[in-house]
C-alpha positions as CSV (number, residue, x, y, z in Angstrom):
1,X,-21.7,148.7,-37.1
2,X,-23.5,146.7,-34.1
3,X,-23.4,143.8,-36.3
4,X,-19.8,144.1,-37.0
5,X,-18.8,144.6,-32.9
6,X,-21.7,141.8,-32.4
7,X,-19.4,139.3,-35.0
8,X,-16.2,140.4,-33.1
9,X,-17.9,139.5,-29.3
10,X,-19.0,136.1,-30.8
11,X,-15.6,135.3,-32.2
12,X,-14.0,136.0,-28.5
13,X,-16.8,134.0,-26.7
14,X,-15.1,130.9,-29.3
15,X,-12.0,130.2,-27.6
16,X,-13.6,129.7,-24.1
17,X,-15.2,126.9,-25.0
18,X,-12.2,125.5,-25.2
19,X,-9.0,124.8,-22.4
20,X,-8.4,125.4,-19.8
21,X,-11.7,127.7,-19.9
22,X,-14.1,124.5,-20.9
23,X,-17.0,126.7,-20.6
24,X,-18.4,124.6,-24.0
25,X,-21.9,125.6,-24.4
26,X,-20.2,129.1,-25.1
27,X,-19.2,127.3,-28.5
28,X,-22.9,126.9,-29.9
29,X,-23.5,130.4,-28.9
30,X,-20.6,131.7,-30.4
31,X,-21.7,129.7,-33.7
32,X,-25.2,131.0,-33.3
33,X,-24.0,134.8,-33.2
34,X,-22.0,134.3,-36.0
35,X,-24.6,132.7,-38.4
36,X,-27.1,135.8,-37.4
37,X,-24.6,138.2,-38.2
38,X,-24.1,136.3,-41.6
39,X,-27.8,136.8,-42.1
40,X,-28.1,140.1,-41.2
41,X,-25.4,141.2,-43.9
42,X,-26.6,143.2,-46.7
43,X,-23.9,142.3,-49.3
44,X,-21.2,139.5,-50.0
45,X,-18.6,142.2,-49.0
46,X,-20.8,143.0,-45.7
47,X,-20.8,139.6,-44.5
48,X,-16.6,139.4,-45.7
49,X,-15.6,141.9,-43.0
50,X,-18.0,140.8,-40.4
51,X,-16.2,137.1,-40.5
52,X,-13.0,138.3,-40.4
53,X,-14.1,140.7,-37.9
54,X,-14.9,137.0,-36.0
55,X,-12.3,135.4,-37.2
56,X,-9.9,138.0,-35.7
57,X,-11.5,137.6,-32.3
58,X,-11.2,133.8,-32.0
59,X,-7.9,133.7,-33.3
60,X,-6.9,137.6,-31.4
61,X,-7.7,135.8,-28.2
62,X,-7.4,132.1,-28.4
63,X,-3.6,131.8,-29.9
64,X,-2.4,134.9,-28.3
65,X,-0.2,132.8,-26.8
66,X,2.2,133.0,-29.6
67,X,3.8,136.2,-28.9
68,X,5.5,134.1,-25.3
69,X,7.6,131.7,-27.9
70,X,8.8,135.3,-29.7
71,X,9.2,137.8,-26.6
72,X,10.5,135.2,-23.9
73,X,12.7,133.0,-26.4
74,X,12.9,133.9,-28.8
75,X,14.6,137.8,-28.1
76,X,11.6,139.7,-29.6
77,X,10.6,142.8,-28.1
78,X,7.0,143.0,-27.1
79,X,6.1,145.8,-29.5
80,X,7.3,143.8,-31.8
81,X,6.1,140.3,-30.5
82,X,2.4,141.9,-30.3
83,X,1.9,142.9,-34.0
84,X,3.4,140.0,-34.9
85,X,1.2,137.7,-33.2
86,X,-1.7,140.5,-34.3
87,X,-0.7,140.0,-38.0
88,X,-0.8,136.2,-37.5
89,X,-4.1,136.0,-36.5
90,X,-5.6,138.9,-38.9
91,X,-4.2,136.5,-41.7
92,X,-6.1,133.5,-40.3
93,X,-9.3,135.4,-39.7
94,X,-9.7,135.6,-43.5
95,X,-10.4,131.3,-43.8
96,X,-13.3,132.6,-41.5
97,X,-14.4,136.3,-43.5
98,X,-14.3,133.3,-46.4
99,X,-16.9,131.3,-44.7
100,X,-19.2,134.2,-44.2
101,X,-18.6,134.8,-48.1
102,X,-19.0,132.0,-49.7
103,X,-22.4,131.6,-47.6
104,X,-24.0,135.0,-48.5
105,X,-22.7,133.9,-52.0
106,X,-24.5,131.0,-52.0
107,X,-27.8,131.5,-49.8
108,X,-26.9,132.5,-46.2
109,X,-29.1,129.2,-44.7
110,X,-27.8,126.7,-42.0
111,X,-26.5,124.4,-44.5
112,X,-24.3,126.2,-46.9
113,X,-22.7,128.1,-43.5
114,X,-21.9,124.6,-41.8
115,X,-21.2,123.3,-44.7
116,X,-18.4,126.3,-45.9
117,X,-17.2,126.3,-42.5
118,X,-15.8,122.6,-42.8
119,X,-14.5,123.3,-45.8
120,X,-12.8,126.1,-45.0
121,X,-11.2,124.8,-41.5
122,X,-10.3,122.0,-43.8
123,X,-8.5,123.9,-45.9
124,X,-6.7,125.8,-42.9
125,X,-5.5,122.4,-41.6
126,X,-3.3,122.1,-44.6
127,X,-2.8,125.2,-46.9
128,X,0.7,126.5,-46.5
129,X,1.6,123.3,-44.5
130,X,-1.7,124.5,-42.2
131,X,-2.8,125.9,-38.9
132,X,-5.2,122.9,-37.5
133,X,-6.1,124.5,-34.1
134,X,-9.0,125.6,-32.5
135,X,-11.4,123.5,-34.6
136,X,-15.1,123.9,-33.0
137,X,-15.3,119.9,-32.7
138,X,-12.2,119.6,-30.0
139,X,-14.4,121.9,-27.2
140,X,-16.9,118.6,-27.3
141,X,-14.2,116.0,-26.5
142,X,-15.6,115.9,-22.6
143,X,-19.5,116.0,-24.1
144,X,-22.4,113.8,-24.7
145,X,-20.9,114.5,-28.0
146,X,-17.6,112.6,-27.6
147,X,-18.8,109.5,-29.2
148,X,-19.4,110.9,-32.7
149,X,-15.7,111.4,-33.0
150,X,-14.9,107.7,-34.0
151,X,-17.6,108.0,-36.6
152,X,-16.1,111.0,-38.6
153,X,-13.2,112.6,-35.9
154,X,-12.7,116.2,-35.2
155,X,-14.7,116.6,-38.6
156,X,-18.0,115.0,-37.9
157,X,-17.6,116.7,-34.7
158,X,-17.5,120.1,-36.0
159,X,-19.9,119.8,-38.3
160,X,-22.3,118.7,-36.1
161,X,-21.4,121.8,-33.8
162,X,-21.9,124.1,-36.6
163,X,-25.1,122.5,-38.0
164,X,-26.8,122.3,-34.9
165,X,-26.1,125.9,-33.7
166,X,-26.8,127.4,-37.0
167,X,-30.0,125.8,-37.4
168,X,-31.3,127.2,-34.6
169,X,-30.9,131.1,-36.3
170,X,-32.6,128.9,-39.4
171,X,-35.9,128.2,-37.2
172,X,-36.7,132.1,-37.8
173,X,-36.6,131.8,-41.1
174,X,-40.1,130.2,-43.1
175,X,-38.8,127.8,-46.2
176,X,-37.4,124.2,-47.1
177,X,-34.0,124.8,-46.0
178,X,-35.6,125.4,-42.2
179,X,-36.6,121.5,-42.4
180,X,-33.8,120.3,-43.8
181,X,-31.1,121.7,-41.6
182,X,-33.6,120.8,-38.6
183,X,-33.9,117.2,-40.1
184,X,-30.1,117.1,-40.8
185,X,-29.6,118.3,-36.8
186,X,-32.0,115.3,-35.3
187,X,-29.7,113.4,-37.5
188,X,-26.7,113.9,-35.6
189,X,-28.7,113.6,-32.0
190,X,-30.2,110.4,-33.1
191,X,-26.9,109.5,-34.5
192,X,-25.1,110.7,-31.4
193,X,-27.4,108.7,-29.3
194,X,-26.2,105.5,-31.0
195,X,-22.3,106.2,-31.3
196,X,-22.7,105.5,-27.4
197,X,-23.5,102.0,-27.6
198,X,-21.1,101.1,-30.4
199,X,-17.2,100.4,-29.9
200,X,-14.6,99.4,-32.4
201,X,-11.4,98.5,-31.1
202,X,-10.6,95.8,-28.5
203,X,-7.9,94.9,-25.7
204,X,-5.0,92.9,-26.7
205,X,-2.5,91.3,-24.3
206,X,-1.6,92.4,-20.8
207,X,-1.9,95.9,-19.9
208,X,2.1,97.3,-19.8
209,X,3.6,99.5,-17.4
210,X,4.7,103.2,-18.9
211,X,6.9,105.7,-16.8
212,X,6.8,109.6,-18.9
213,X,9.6,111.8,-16.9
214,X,8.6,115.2,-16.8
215,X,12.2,116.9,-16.8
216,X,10.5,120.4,-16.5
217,X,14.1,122.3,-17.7
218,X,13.6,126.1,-17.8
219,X,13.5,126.7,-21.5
220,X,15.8,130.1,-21.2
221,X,18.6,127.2,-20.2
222,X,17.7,124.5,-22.3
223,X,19.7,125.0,-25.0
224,X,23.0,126.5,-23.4
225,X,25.8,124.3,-23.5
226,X,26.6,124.9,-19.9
227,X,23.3,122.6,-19.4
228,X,23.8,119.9,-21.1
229,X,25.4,117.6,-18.7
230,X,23.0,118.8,-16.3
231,X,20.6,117.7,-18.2
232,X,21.8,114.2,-18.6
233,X,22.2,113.9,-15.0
234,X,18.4,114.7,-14.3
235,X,16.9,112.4,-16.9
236,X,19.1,109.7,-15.9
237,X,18.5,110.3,-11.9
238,X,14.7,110.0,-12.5
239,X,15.3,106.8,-14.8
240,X,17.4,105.1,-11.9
241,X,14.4,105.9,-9.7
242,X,11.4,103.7,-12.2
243,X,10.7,100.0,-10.9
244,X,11.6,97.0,-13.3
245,X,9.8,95.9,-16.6
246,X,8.2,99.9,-17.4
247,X,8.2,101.4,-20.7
248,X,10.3,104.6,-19.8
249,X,9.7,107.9,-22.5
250,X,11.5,110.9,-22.7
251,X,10.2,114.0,-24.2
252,X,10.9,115.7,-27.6
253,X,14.6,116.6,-27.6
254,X,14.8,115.6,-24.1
255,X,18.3,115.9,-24.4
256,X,19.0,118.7,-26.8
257,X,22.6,117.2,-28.3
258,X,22.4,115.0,-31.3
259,X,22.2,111.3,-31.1
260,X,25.0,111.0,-32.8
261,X,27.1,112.9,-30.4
262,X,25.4,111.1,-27.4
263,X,25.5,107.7,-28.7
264,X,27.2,105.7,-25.7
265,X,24.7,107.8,-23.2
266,X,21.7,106.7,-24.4
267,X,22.1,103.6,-25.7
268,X,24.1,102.8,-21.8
269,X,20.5,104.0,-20.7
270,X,18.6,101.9,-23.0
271,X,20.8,98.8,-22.5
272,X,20.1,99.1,-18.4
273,X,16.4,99.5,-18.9
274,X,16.5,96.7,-21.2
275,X,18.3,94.6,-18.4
276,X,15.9,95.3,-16.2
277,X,12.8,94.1,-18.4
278,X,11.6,97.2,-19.8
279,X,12.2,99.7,-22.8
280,X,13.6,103.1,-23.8
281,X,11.8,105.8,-25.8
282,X,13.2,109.0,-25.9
283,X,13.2,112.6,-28.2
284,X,15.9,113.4,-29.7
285,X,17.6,115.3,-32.7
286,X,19.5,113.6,-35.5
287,X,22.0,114.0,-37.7
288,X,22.9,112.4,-40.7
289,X,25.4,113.0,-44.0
290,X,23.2,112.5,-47.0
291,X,25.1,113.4,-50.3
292,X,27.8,115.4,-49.4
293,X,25.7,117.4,-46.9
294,X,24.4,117.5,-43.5
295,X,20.5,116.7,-42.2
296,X,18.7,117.9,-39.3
297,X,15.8,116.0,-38.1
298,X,13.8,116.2,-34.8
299,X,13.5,112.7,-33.9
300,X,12.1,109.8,-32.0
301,X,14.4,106.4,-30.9
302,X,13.5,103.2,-29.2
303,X,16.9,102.4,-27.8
304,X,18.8,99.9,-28.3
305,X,18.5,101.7,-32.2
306,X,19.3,98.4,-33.8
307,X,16.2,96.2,-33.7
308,X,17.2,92.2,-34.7
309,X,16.1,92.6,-37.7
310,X,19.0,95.2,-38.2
311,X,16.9,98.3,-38.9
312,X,17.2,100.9,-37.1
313,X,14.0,102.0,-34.7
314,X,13.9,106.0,-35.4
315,X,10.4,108.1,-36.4
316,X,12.0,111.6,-38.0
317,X,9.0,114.0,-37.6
318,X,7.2,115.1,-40.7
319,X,5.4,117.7,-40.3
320,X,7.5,120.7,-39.1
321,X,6.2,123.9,-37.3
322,X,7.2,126.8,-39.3
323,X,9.7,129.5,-38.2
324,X,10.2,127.2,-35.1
325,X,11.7,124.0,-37.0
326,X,12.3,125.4,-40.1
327,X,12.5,128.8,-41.8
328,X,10.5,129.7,-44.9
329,X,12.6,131.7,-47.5
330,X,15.5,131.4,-44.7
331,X,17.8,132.9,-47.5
332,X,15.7,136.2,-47.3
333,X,15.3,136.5,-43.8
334,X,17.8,134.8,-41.2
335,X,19.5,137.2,-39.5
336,X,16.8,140.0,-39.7
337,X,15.4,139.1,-36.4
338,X,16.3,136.9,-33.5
339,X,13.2,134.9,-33.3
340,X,14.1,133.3,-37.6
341,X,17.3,132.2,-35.5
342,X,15.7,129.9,-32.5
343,X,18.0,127.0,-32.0
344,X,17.1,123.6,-33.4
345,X,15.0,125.5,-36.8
346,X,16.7,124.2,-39.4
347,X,14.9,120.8,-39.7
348,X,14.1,118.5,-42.6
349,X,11.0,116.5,-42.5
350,X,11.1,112.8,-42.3
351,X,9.9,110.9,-45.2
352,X,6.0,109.6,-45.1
353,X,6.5,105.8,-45.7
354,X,8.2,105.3,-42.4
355,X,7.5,102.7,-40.5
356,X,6.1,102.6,-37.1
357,X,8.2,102.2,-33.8
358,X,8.8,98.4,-32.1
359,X,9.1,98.1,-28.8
360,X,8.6,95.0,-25.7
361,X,6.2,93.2,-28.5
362,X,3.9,96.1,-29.6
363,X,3.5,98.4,-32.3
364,X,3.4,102.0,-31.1
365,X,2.4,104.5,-33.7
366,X,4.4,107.8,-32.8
367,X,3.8,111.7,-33.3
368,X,6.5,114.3,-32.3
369,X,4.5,117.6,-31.1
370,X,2.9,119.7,-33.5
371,X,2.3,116.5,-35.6
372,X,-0.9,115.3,-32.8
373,X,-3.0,117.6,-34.1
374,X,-3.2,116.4,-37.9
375,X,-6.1,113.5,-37.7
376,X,-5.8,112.0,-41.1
377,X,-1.7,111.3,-40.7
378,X,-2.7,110.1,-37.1
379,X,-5.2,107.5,-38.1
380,X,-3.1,106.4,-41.0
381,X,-0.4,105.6,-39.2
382,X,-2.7,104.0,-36.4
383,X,-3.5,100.9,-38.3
384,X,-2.3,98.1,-36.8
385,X,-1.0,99.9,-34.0
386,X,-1.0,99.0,-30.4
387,X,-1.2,102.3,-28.3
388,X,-0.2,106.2,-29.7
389,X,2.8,108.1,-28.4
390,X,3.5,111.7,-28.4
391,X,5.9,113.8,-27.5
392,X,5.7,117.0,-27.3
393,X,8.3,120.6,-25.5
394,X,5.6,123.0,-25.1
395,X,7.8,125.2,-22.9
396,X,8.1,127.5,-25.4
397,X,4.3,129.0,-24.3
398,X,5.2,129.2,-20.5
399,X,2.0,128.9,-18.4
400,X,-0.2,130.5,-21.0
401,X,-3.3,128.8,-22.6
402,X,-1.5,127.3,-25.8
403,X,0.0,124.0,-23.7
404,X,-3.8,123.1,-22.1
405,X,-5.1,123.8,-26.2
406,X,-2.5,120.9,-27.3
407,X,-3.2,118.6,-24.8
408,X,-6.8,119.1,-25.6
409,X,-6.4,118.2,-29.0
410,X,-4.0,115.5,-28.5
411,X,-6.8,113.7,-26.7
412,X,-8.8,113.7,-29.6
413,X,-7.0,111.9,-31.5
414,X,-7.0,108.5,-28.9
415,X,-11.2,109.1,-29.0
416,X,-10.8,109.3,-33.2
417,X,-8.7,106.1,-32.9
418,X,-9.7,104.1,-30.2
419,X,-6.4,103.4,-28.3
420,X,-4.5,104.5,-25.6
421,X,-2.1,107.4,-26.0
422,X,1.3,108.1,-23.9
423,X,2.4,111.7,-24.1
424,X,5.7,112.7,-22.3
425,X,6.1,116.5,-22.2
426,X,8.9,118.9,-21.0
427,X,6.9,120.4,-18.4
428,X,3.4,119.7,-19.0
429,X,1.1,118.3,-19.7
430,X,2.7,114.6,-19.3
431,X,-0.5,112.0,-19.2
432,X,-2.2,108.8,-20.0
433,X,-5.2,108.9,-21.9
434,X,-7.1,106.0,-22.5
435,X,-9.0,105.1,-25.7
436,X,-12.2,107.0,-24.5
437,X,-9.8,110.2,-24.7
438,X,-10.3,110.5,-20.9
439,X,-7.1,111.4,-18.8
440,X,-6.0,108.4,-16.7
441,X,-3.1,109.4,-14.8
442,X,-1.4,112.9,-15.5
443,X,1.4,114.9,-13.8
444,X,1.1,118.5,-12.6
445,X,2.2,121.7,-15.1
446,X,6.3,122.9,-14.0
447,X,7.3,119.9,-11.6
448,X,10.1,117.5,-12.2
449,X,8.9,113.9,-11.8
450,X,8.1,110.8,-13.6
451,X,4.5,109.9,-14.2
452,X,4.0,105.7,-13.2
453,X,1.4,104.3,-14.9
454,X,-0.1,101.8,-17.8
455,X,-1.8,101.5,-21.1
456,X,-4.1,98.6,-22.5
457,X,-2.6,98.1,-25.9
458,X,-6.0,97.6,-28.3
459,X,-6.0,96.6,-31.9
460,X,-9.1,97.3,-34.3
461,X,-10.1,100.0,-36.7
462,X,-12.6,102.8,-36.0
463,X,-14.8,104.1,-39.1
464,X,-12.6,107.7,-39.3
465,X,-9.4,105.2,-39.6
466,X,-10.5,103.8,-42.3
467,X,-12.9,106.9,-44.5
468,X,-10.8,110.2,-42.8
469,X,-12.7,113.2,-43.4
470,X,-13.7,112.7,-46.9
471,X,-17.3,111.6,-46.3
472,X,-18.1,114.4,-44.3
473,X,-16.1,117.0,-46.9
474,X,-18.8,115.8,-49.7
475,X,-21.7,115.8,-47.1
476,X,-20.5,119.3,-46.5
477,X,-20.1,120.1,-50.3
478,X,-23.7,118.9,-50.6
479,X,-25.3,120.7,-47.9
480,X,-23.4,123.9,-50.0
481,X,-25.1,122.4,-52.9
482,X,-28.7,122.2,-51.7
483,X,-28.9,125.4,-50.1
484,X,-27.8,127.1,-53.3
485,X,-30.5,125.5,-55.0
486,X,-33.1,126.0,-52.6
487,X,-31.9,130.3,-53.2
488,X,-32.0,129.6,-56.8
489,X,-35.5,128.4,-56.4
490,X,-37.0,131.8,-54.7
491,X,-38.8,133.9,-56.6
């Protein structure tokens, strides 16, 4: 039973090594608690409920910020809101009773835990269209750590977080696997020591002027009809206010009527920026007629929408949040509850081979929320990219933890890349990050105001752009490999 309570403390020490807590050496003691109660299970099914018992305290505390999106917006009551959110994370503490499974299973050492931890976060990132947050590598972005993420991202990052706390329970234990997993963690110092003199993209041209308007809406009025001229009028009164020649960007559905229905608005907008020397990004939804029928996507424009070339210069998001963009089995259960009837959650993702967006001679590779926090489709589409946009509405978590988390993670990905990423928010947190994934200029949580600034557009390729995490999967599949051997080897 201690054991069990001990898995369940480390698993709430997890999440405040992360934002807006940052207290990140709390993440290799977390990881340390969690590989000694691995060790100290006495059977596979021991060392089961004691990682979901640590699963369910990272995930209990560290995304119960989703019960704000259902009790504030989305009309669920809070005794319903709780469980919900309770459920939510019980079912996501089960990747982690996995990890402590498949490591009793096969030799409960340093290396086959790091190693099934990878593997299993990486599975989480994508399983049922995935859940990539709270990944151990993102509480090292502002650590001597950072420069490993252009070697192998959030991946290499996590690994190395995993390995070098585990190894440390290994040290008490006499064997080969002891030397290997301490060999394996001077490794990654050594290795982090040299990612420090090493860079792999490069400036190219003039740096550009950006303005991000924060329109900080209330999101209990956002979507009311009654608002929508209002809403026009604030985005448009901050625009009038930016100098000449700035790259101005609106957040995601900025304005929450479809392009189609707002046509001469924005593109008058666009057409006056344009006039003055600079550009027009902006959110929006879109609707189109395809076969007979009618298609909702969440969407991002450069306006004018017709480039020269005659194409049109839209990004429709792919990947979609669930229950808030789109409903699984919607058939079964719209209408049971309020929250499977949030406005703007009937969208259809946009298709993988689109291009990215054009705009005042650079190549901006763009991400609409949720999307910022899948690294492989980020460095994909980074190649041959000038700078990263993202937009994001994370209004829908009030002034809980969940907002700081996303920003967090959204700096990552400028580190894993090397360039320079714009995100315009709602109400926060609206910033410039440069390539280093440190935070330029940002602009206070809950105000209305536009953010003046610049990026330094930088071409190049870093290592993870071009190998994603499949090095590090097969480095983790062979640290399984070797520590199952070295159990099958004991007498």
């Amino acid at each position: 039973m201690r054991y069990a309570l001990l898995a369940l403390i480390a698993g709430l020490l997890f999440p405040l090594a992360f934002a807006p807590y940052d207290l990140w050496p709390l993440m290799f003691v977390s990881i340390a608690m969690a590989c000694f109660c691995l060790q100290q299970s006495e059977s596979a099914r021991q060392a089961l409920l004691r990682g979901w018992l640590y699963g369910m305290g990272m995930f209990g505390f560290g995304v119960s910020w989703v019960h704000v999106s259902m009790h504030e917006y989305g009309e669920m009551s809070l005794w319903m809101a709780i469980p919900f959110t309770a459920v939510f994370a019980a079912v996501l503490a089960l990747f982690y009773g996995l990890t402590f499974y498949c490591s009793w299973r096969l030799g409960r050492s340093a290396l086959v835990f790091a190693g099934s931890w990878l593997l299993l976060d990486w599975i989480r990132g994508w399983f049922l269209t995935g859940f990539p947050w709270l990944y151990a590598g993102y509480s090292l972005i502002d650590t001597p750590f950072a420069p490993l993420a252009p070697l192998g991202g959030v991946w290499l990052l996590t690994l190395s977080a995993v390995l070098l706390a585990s190894s440390l329970v290994q040290l008490r234990q006499p064997g080969p696997q002891r030397w290997l997993a301490g060999a394996l963690s001077v490794l990654i110092l050594v290795m982090t020591g040299i990612a420090h003199t090493l860079t792999f993209t490069h400036s190219s041209g003039e740096p550009q002027p950006v303005a991000l308007v924060q329109g900080n809406i209330p999101q209990d009025l956002k979507w009311q009809i009654s608002m929508r001229e209002r809403t026009r009028e604030i985005y448009h009164e901050l625009t009038a206010t930016i100098p000449d020649g700035y790259l101005v960007i609106w957040p995601e559905s900025a304005l929450t009527e479809f392009y189609q229905t707002i046509t001469d608005f924005v593109e008058s907008e666009g057409e006056t920026l344009q006039q003055r020397g600079g550009a027009f990004i902006t959110g929006v939804p879109w609707r189109t007629l395809d076969n007979g029928g009618i298609t909702y996507r969440n969407s991002i424009a450069a306006i004018p929408l017709q480039a020269e070339d005659g194409h049109e210069r839209v990004y429709h998001k792919q990947k979609l949040v669930p229950f808030g963009e789109y409903v699984p089995m919607q058939s079964l259960i719209r209408g049971l509850i309020p929250f499977f009837d949030l406005p703007m959650s009937g969208f259809t993702p946009g298709d993988p081979a689109q291009g990215n967006l054009q705009t005042l001679g650079h190549t901006i590779a763009p991400f609409i929320c949720y999307e910022i926090l899948y690294p492989e489709q980020v460095a994909t589409r980074s190649h041959g990219s000038d700078a990263l946009i993202t937009i994001s509405n994370d209004a829908w978590f009030g002034t809980s933890a969940g907002p700081l988390q996303h920003f967090q993670m959204a700096r990552m990905r400028a580190l894993e890349t090397g360039r320079w990423l714009l995100r315009g928010t709602n109400n926060g947190v609206t910033a410039v990050i440069d390539d280093r994934g440190k935070v330029v200029d940002a602009l206070p949580q809950f105000e209305r105001d536009v953010l003046l600034s610049s990026y330094q557009p930088r071409q190049g390729t870093t290592p993870f752009m071009t190998t994603g995490v499949w090095p590090w999967l097969l480095l983790a599949a062979l640290m399984m490999a070797a520590g199952w051997r070295f159990r099958m080897r004991q007498p």
